[in-house]
C-alpha positions as CSV (number, residue, x, y, z in Angstrom):
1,X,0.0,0.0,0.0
2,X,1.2,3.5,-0.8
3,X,2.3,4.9,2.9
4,X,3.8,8.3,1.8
5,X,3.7,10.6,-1.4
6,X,5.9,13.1,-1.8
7,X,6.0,16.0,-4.5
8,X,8.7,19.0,-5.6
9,X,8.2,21.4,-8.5
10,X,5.1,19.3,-10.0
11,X,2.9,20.9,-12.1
12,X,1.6,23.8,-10.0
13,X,3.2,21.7,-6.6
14,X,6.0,23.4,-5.0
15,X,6.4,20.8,-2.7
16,X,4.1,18.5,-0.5
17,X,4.7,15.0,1.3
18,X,1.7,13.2,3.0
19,X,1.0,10.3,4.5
20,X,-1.4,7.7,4.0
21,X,-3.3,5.4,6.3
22,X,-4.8,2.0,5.5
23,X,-8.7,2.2,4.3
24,X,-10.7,4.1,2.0
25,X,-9.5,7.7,1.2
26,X,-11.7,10.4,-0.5
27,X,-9.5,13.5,-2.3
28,X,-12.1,16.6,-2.7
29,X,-11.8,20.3,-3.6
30,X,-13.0,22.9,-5.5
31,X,-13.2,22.2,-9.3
32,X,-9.7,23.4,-10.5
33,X,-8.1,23.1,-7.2
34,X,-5.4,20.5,-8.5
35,X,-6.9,17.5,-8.0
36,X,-6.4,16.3,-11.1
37,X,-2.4,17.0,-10.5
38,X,-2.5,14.4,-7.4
39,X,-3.8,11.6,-9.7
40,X,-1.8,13.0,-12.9
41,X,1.4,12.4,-10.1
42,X,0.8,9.2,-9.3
43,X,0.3,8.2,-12.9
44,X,3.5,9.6,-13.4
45,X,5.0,7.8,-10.5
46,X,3.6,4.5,-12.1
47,X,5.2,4.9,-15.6
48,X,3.1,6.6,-17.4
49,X,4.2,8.7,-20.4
50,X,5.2,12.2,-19.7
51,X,7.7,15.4,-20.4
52,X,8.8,18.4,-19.1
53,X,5.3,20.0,-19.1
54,X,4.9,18.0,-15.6
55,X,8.1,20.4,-14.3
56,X,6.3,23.7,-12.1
57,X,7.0,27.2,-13.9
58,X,10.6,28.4,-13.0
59,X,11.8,25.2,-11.8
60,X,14.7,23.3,-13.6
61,X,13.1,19.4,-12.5
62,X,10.0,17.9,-11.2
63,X,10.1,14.4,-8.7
64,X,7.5,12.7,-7.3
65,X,8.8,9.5,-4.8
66,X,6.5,7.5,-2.8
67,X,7.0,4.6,0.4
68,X,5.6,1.6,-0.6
69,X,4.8,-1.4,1.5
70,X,4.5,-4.5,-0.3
71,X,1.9,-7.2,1.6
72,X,4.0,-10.6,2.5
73,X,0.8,-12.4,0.8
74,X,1.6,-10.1,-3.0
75,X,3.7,-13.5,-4.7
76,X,3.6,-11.3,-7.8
77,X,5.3,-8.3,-6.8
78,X,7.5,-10.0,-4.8
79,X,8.9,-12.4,-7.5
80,X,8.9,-9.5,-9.7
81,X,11.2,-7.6,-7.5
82,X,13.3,-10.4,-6.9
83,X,13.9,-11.6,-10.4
84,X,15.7,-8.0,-11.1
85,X,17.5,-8.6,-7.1
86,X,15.5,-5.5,-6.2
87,X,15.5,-6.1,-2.0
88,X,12.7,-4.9,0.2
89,X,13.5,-2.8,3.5
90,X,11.4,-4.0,6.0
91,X,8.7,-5.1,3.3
92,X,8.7,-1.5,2.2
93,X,9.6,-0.2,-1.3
94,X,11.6,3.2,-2.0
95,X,9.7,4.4,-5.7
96,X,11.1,7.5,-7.4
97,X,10.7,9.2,-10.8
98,X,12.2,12.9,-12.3
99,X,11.7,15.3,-14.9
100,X,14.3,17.9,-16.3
101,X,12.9,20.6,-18.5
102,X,15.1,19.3,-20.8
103,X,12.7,16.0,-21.6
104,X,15.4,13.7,-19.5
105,X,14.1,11.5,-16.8
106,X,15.3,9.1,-14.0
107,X,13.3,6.1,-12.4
108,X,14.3,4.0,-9.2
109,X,13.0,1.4,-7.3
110,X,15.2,0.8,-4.0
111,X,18.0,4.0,-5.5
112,X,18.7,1.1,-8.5
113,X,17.7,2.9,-11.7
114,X,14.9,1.7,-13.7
115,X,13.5,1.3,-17.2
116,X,10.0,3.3,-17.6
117,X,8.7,-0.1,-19.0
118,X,10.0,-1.8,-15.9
119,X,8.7,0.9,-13.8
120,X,5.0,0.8,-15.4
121,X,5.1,-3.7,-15.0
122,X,6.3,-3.0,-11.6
123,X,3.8,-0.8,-10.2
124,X,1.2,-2.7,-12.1
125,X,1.5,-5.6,-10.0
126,X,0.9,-3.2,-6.7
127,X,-1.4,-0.7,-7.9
128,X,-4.4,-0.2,-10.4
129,X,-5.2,3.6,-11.8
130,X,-9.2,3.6,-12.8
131,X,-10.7,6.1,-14.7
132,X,-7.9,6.9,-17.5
133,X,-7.2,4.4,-20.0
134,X,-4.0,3.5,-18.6
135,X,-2.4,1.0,-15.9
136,X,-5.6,-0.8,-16.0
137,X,-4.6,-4.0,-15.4
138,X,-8.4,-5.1,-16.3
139,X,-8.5,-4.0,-19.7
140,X,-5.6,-6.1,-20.8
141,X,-6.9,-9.5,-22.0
142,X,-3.9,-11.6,-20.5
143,X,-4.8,-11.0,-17.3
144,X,-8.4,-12.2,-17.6
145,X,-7.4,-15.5,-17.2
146,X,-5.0,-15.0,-14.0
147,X,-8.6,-13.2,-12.3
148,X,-10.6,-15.7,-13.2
149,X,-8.4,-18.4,-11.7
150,X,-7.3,-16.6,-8.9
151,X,-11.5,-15.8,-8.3
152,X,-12.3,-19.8,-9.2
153,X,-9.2,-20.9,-6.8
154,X,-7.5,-22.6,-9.9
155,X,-4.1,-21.1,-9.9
156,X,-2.6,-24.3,-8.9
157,X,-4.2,-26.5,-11.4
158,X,-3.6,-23.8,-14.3
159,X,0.3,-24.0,-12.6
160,X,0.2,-27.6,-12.9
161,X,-1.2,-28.1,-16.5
162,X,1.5,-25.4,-17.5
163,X,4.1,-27.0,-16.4
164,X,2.7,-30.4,-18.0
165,X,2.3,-28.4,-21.4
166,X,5.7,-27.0,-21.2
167,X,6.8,-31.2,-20.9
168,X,4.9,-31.7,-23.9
169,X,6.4,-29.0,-26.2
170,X,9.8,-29.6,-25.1
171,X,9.1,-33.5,-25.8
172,X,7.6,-32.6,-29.0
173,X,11.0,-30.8,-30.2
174,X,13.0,-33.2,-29.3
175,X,11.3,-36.2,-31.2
176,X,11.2,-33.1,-34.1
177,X,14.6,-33.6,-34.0
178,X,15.3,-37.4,-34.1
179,X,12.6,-37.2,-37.1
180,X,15.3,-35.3,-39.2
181,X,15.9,-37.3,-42.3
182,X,18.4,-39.9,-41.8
183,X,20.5,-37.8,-44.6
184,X,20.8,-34.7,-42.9
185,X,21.1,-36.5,-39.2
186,X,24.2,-38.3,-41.1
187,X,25.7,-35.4,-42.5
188,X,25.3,-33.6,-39.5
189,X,27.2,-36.7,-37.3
190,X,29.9,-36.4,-39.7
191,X,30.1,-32.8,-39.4
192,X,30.6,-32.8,-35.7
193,X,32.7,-35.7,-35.7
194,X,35.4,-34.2,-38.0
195,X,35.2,-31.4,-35.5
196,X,35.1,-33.1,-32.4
197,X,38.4,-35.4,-33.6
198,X,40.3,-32.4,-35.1
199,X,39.9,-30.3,-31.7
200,X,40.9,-33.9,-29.8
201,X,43.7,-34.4,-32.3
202,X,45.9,-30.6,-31.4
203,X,43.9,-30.5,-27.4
204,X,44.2,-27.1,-26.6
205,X,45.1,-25.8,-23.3
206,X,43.0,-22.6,-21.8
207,X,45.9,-19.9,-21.6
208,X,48.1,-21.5,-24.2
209,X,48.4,-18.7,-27.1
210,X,49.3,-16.2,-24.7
211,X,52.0,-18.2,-23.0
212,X,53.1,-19.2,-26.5
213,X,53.2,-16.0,-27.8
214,X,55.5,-14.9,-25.0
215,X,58.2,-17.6,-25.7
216,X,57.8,-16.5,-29.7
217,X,58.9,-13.4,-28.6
218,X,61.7,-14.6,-26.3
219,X,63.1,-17.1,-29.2
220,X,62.3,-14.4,-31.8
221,X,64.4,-11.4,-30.1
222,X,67.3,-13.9,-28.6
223,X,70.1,-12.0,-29.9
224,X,69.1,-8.8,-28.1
225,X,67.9,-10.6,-25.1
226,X,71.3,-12.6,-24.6
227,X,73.4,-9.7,-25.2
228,X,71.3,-7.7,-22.5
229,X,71.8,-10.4,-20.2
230,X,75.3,-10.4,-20.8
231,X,75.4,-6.9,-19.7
232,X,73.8,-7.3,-16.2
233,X,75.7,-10.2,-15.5
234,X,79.2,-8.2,-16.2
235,X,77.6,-6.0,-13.8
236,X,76.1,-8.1,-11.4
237,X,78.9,-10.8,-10.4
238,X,81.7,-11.2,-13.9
239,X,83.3,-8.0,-13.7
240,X,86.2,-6.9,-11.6
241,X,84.3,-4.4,-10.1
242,X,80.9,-5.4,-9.5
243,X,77.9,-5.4,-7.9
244,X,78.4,-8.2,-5.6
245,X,82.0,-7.7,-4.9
246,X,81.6,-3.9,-4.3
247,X,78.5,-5.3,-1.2
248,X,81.0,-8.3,0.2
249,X,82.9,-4.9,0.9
250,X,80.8,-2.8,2.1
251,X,79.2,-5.6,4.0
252,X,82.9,-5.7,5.5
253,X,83.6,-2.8,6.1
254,X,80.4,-1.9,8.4
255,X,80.6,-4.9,10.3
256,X,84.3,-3.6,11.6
257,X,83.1,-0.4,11.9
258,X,79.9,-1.4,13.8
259,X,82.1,-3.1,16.2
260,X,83.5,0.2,17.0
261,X,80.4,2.4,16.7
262,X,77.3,0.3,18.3
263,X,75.3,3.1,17.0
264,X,75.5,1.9,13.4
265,X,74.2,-1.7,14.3
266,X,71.0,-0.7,12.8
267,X,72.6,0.2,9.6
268,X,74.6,-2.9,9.9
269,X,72.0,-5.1,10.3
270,X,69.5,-3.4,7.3
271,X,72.7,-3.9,4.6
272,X,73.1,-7.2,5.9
273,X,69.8,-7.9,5.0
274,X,70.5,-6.2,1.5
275,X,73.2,-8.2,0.6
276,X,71.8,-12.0,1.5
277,X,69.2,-10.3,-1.2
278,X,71.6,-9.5,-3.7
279,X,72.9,-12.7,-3.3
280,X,69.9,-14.4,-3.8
281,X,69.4,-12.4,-6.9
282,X,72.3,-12.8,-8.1
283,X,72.2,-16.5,-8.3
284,X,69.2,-17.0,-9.6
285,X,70.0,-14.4,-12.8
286,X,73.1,-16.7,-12.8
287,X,71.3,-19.5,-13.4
288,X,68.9,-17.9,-15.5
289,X,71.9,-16.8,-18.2
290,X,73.3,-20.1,-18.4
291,X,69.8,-21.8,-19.0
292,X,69.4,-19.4,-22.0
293,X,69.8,-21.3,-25.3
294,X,68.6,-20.2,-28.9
295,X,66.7,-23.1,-30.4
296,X,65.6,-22.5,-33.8
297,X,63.5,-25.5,-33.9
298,X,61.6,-24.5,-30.8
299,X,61.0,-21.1,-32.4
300,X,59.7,-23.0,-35.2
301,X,57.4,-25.7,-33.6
302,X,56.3,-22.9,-31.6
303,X,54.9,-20.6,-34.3
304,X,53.5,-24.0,-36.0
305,X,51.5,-24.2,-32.8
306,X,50.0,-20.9,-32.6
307,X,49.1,-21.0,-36.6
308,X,47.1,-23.7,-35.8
309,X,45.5,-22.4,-32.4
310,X,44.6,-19.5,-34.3
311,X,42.5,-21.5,-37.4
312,X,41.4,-23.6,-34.3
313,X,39.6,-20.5,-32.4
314,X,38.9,-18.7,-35.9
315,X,36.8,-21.5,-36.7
316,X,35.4,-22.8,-33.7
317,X,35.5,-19.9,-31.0
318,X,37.4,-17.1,-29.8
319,X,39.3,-18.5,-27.3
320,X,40.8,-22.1,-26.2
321,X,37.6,-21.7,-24.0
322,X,35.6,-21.4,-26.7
323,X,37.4,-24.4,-28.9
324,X,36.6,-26.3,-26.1
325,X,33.5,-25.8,-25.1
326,X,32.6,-26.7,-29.0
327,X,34.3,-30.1,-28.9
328,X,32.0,-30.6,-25.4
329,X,28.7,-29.5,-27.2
330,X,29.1,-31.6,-30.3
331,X,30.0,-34.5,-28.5
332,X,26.7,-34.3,-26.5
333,X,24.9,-33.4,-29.6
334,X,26.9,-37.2,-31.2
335,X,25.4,-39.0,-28.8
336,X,21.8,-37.8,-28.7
337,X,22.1,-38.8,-32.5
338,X,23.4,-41.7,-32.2
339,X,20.8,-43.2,-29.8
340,X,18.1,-41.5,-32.1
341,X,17.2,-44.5,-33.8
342,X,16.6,-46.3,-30.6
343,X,14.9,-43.3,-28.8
344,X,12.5,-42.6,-31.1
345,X,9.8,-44.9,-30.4
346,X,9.9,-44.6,-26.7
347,X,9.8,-40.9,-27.5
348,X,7.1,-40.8,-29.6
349,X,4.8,-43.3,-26.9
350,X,6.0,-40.6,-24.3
351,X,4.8,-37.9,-26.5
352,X,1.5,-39.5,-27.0
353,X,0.8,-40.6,-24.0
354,X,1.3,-36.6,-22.8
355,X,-0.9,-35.4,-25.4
356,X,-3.9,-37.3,-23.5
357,X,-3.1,-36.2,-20.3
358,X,-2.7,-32.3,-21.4
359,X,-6.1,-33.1,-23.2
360,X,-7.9,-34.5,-20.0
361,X,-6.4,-31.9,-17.9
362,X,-7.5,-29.3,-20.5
363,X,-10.6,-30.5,-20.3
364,X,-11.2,-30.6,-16.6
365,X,-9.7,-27.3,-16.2
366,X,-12.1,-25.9,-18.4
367,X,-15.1,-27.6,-16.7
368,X,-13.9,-25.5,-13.5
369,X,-13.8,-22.2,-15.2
370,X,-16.6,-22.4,-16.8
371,X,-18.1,-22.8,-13.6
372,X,-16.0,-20.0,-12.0
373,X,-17.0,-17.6,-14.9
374,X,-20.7,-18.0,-14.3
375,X,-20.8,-17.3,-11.0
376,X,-18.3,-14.3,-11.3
377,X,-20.3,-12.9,-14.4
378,X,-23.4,-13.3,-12.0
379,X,-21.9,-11.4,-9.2
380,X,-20.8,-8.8,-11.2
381,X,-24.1,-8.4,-13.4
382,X,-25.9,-8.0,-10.2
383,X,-23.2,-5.0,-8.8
384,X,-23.7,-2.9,-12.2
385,X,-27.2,-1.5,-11.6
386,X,-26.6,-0.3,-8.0
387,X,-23.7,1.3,-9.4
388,X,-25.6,3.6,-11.9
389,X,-25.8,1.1,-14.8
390,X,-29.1,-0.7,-15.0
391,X,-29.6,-3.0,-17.7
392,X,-26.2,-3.6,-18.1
393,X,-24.7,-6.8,-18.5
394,X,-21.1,-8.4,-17.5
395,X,-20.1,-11.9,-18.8
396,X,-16.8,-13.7,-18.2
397,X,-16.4,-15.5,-21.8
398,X,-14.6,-18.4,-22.7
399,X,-13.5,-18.3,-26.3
400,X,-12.8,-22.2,-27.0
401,X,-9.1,-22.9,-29.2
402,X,-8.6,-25.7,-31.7
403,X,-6.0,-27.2,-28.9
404,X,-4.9,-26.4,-25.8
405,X,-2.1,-24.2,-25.7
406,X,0.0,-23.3,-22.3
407,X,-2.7,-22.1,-20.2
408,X,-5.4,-24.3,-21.4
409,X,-7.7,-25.1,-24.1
410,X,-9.6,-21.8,-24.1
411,X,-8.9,-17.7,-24.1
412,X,-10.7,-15.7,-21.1
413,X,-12.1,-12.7,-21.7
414,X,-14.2,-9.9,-19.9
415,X,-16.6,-8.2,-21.8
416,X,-19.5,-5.5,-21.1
417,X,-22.9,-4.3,-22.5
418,X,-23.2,-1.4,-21.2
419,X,-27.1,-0.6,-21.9
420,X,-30.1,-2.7,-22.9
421,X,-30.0,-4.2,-26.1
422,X,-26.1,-3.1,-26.8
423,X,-23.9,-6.1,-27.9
424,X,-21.3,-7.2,-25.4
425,X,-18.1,-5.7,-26.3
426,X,-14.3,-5.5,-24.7
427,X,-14.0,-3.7,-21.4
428,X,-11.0,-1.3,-23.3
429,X,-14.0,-0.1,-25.6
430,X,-16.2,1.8,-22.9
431,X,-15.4,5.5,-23.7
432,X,-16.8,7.1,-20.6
433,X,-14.1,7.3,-17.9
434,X,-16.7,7.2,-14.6
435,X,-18.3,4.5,-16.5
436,X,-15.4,2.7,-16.7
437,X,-14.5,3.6,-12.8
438,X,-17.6,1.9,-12.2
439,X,-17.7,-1.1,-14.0
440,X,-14.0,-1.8,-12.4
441,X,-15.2,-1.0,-9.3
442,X,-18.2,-4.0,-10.0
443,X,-15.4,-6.0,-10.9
444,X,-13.2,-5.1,-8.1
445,X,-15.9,-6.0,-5.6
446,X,-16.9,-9.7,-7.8
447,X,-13.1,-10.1,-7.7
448,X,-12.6,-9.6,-4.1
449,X,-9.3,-11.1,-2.8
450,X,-8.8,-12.5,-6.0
451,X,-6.5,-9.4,-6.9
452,X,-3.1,-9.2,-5.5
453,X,-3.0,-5.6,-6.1
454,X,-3.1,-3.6,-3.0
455,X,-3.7,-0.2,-3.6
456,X,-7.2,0.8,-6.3
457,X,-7.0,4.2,-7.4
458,X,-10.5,6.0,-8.8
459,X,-10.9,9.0,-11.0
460,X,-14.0,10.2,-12.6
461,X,-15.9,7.2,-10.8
462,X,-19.0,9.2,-10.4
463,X,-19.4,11.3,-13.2
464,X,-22.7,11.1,-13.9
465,X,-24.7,10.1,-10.9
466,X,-26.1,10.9,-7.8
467,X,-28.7,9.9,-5.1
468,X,-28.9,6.2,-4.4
469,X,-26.6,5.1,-7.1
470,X,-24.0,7.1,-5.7
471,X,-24.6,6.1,-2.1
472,X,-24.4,3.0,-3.5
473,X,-20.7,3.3,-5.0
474,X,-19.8,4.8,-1.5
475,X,-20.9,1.6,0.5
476,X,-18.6,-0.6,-2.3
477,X,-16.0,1.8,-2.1
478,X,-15.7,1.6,1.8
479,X,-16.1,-2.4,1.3
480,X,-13.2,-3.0,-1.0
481,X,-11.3,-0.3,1.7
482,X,-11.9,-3.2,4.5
483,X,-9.4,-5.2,2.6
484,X,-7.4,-3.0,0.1
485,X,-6.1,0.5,0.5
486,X,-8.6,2.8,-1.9
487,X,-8.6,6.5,-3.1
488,X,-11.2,8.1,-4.8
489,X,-11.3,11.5,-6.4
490,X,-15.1,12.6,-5.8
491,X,-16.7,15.5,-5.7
492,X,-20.4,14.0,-4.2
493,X,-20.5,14.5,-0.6
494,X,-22.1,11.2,-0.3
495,X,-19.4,9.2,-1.3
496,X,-16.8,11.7,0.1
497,X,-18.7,10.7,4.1
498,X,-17.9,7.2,3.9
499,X,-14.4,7.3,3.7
500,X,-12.1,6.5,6.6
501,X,-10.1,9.1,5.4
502,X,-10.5,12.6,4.0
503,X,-7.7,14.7,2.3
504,X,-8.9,18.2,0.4
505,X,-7.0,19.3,-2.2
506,X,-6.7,23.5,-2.0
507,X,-5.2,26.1,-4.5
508,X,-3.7,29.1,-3.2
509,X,-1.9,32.2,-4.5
510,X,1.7,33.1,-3.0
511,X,4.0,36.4,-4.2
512,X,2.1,36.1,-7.4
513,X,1.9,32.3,-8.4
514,X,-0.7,29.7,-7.9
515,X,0.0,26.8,-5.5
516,X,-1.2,23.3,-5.2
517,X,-1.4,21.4,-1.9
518,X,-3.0,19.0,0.4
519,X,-4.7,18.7,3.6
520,X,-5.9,16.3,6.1
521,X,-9.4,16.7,6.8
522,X,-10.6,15.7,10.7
523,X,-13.4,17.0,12.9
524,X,-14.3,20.2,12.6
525,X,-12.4,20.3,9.0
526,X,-14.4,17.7,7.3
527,X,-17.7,19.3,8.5
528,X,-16.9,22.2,7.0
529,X,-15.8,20.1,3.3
530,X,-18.9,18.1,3.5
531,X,-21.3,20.7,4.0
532,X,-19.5,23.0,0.9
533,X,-19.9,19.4,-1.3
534,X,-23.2,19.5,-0.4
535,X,-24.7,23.4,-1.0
536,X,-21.5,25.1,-1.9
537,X,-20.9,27.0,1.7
538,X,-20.7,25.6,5.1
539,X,-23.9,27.6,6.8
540,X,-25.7,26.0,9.3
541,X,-28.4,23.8,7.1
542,X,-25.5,22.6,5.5
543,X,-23.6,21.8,8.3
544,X,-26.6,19.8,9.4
545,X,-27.3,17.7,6.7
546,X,-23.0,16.9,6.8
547,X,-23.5,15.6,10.6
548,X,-26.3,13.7,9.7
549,X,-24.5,12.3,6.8
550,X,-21.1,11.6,8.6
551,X,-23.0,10.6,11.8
552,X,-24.7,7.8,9.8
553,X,-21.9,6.7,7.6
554,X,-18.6,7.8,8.9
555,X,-18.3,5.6,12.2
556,X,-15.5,7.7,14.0
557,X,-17.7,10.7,13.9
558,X,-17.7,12.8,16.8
559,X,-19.7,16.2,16.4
């Protein structure tokens, strides 16, 4: 659920951050107050498409971030945010999005940047945005079947037969594959068997050009390397004056003197320590000058060698790695081909014998939702005319396929007729926004805990009704709040009086410019927005009829 919103520089927002409670939460105000900005910002904050006209006169960027707890029990969002190794704090989820007046934006999730694709899939598995034609989970037709499952309690069968489908099709390649004509299976063993010999023959060593390539060079630039050698051995130990004879007397000469001096003992003992090291050094380049021979047939075999490492890699990878991990691959692939012959027939019994079972399983599962769509298309026909919709009509269809595919043997679809004698058509093709709001609020309420999401967001929802209807769409709104975390953009008073939860959104003027922000509404403060919803001022007959109203409906109300 969203527990804080903040805003900077947003539209005609300087700056704002509120926070939410659990339950059912009505935003009112005046018309042009800005609360269309609060509902444009949390689009924005849910991916939706925008540019630097969302950046508030004379500011450079705009950002909207929010605190997001995400319920234990939301599998969905959970996996989601695991699969990218996006970690929760405490369950809760960091969400924030900018905009530079230069069209440039950021997104994170958790301070790790973000894709606006990834930021939209994200937030669509933890919040739904009614009453625009976007982030409406329920308009896109591959999540019909997830509702109706999750609604039908199916989502471990339809699990089940998905992972018995996926059995099938890999099955089904692979006896594809050992169907190849015998031809092209023989041409292919040959193929890999020429390669798998040929790497086998010269067996490459990972590292071995570069190790190679160093002795190339050594054997290649001998003359130079021997007569440099040469050099720092005259110096090191052959000439008459060298580097070890001139330390044997120095090394003499402060040992006597340290005998005299005790001071010098720490000298002493640090050139002491020098010399055992030139020593050492000395004897090792010692040996390492005598061990230095020019072989031209080493330098010969060795370029041989590396020729043929590099057609090896050039034509079977781009490293001994690679080579490698070829000769590895084909000789798996040699031995599936050579047992194809035998394979086959079990395969093909194994394939058959899983085409019945995804059959029976496809037909069992569609017994079960088609038992799950008529009661949900019942439920939610009966919702639409308290809602302001009479006559309408909601059905849960089941479009049959040829063959079951990896989900089952038939699409799921949600589709409307919206008025008497109207032909049922997609949800996505209602044009009205509150009548939209309002058939997702129907379906929200059939649904029940059948959607993960946990936060419902309406706009528009009651645009075009009032009296009972609109009562009506309070008491639903307030039930889906016992469970989920709702807000609602109204502007009826009674819808606005059921709410556990009442923010007004105000505009003001300040040194010249127009300002957006929000307030909690309690006690007194919600009298007063009530009884302006209801007449337009707050003068004592309309203060009236808002206790009444909140006395009846609101059940912390204390006049």
């Amino acid at each position: 659920m969203l527990e804080e919103l903040s805003l900077r520089n947003y539209a005609l927002v300087e700056g704002f951050s509120i926070t939410f409670p659990k339950g059912f939460t009505v935003l009112t105000g005046e018309t042009g107050a800005g609360k269309s900005i609060i509902v444009g910002s949390l689009g924005f904050l849910l991916g939706a498409k925008a540019g630097p006209e969302v950046v508030r006169t004379g500011a450079e960027e705009a950002q909207v971030s929010a605190l997001v707890s995400v319920d234990p029990q939301n599998r969905d969002a959970r996996a989601w945010l695991s699969a990218r190794d996006i970690p929760l704090d405490e369950n809760c989820l960091t969400v924030r999005r900018t905009m530079r007046l230069s069209g440039r934006g950021a997104m994170y999730l958790q301070q790790i940047p973000v894709t606006r694709r990834d930021l939209a899939e994200g937030m669509s598995l933890l919040f739904d945005l009614h009453g625009q034609h976007s982030h409406e989970s329920l308009l896109k037709k591959e999540s019909h079947r997830q509702y109706l499952d999750r609604f039908a309690g199916l989502e471990e069968e339809a699990e089940n037969f998905n992972r018995l489908y996926r059995l099938l099709d890999e099955k089904k390649k692979a006896l594809t594959q050992f169907l190849a004509s015998a031809k092209d299976r023989e041409a292919r063993l040959v193929l890999l068997q020429y390669a798998a010999d040929e790497i086998a023959r010269f067996a490459p060593r990972a590292g071995e050009t570069d190790a190679l390539e160093a002795e190339a060079r050594k054997l290649a630039d001998f003359e130079k390397l021997a007569a440099q050698a040469n050099i720092a051995g005259e110096a090191f130990f052959d000439g008459e004056v060298s580097i070890c004879s001139l330390a044997r007397k120095v090394r003499g000469a402060l040992e006597t003197a340290g005998a005299v001096d005790a001071s010098l003992g720490p000298l002493v003992q640090r050139f002491e320590n020098l010399y055992y090291e030139i020593e050492d050094a000395s004897e090792e380049f010692r040996a390492y000058r005598e061990d230095l021979r020019y072989d031209p047939e080493r330098l010969e075999a060795v370029e041989a060698r590396l020729a043929e490492l590099y057609r090896l890699k050039k034509k079977y990878g781009g490293d001994e790695e690679a080579v490698l991990r070829y000769q590895r691959n084909a000789s798996g692939e040699i031995e599936m081909l050579s047992k194809a012959e035998g394979n086959q027939d079990a395969l093909k019994n194994e394939v058959k014998d899983l085409e019945e079972e995804v059959a029976e399983q496809a037909k069992a599962l569609t017994a079960k939702r088609t038992a799950g769509a008529e009661r949900l298309s019942g439920r939610i026909t009966e919702l639409l005319p308290q809602l302001g919709m009479p006559g309408a009509r909601f059905l849960v269809a089941l479009v049959p396929l040829k063959a079951p595919t990896a989900w089952g043997g038939e699409d799921v679809e949600l589709l409307i007729s919206p008025n008497p004698g109207e032909p049922l058509k997609e949800l996505a093709r209602i044009a009205s926004g509150g009548e939209l709001s309002r058939v997702m609020l129907a379906v929200k309420t059939g649904l029940s805990g059948a959607d993960t999401k946990e936060t419902l967001i309406f706009d528009e929802i009651d645009t075009g009704i009032g009296g009972e209807v609109a009562g009506a769409v309070g008491q639903y709104l307030a039930e889906i709040g016992a469970y989920k975390q709702i807000f609602c953009v109204t502007h009826l008073a009674s819808i606005a009086v059921r709410a556990d939860n009442h923010i007004k959104v105000e505009k003001r003027s300040e040194a010249g410019r127009t300002i957006t922000g929000v307030a909690a509404m309690q006690g007194d403060e919600r009298r007063h927005e009530i009884a302006r919803m209801l007449s337009g001022d707050s003068g004592a007959a309309a203060l009236a009829h808002a206790d009444a109203l909140l006395a009846k409906f609101f059940k912390n109300f204390s006049p």
